[in-house]
C-alpha positions as CSV (number, residue, x, y, z in Angstrom):
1,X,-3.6,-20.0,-5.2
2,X,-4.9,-21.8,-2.3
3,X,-8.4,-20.2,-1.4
4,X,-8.9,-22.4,1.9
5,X,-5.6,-20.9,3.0
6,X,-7.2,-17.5,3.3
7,X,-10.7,-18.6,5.0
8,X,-10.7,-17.2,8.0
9,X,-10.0,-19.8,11.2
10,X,-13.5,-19.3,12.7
11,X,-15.0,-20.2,9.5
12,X,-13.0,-23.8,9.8
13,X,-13.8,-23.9,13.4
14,X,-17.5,-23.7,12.5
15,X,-17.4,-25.5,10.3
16,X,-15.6,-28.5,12.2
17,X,-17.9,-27.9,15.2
18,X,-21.3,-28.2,12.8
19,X,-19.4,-31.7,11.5
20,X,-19.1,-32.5,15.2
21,X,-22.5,-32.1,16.1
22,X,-24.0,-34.1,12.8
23,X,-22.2,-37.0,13.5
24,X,-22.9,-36.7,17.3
25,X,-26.8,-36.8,16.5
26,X,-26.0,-39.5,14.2
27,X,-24.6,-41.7,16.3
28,X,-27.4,-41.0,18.7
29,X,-25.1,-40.8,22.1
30,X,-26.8,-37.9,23.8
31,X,-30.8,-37.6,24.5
32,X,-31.3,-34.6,23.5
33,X,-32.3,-32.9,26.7
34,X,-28.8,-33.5,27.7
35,X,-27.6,-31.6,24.2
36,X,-29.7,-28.8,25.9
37,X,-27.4,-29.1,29.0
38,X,-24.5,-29.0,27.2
39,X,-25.4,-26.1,25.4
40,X,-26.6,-24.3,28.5
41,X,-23.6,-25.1,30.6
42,X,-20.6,-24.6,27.5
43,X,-22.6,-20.8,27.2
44,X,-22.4,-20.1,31.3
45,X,-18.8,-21.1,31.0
46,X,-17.6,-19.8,28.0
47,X,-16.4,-22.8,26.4
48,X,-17.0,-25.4,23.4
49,X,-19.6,-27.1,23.5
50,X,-17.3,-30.2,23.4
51,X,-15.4,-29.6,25.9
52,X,-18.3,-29.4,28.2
53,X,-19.7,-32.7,27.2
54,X,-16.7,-34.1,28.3
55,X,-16.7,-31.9,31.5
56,X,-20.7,-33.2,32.6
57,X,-18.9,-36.6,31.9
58,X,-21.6,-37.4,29.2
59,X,-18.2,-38.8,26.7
60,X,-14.6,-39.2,27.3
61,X,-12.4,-36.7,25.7
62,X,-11.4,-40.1,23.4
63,X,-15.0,-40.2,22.5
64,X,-14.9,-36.8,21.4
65,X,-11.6,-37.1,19.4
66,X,-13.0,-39.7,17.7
67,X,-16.4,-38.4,17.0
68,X,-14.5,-35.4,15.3
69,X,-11.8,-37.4,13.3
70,X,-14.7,-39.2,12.0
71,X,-14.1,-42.7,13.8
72,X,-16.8,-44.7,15.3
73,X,-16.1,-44.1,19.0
74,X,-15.6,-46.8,21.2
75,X,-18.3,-47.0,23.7
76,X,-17.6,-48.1,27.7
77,X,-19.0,-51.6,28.5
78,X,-20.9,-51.6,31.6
């Protein structure tokens, strides 16, 4: 039998989203007054955290994508 079949979808979400966030502070993108933000404005909104880094326009939604398949994300030259 396949256990991870049966683990419920917010445990893989979570668990996704904590992956996210590691490699996000290990890359060292965001000042982390700004993760505040994003925390603060993804709660007032009721959505992921992700989504609302990419709606502050701290990282693209390609920035994110990559940040969560585990590729190095491709930064915007100024």
């Amino acid at each position: 039998m396949d256990h991870v079949a049966r683990r419920p979808a917010g445990t893989m979400a979570q668990k996704l989203r904590q992956r996210f966030w590691s490699r996000l502070r290990g890359l060292k993108l965001i000042r982390e007054s700004d993760l505040i933000r994003v925390h603060r404005h993804a709660q007032q909104r009721s959505i992921a955290p992700e989504e609302a880094i990419i709606v502050l326009g701290l990282l693209s939604e390609d920035q994110v994508l990559e940040i969560l398949t585990g590729e190095r994300p491709v930064l915007a030259s100024a």
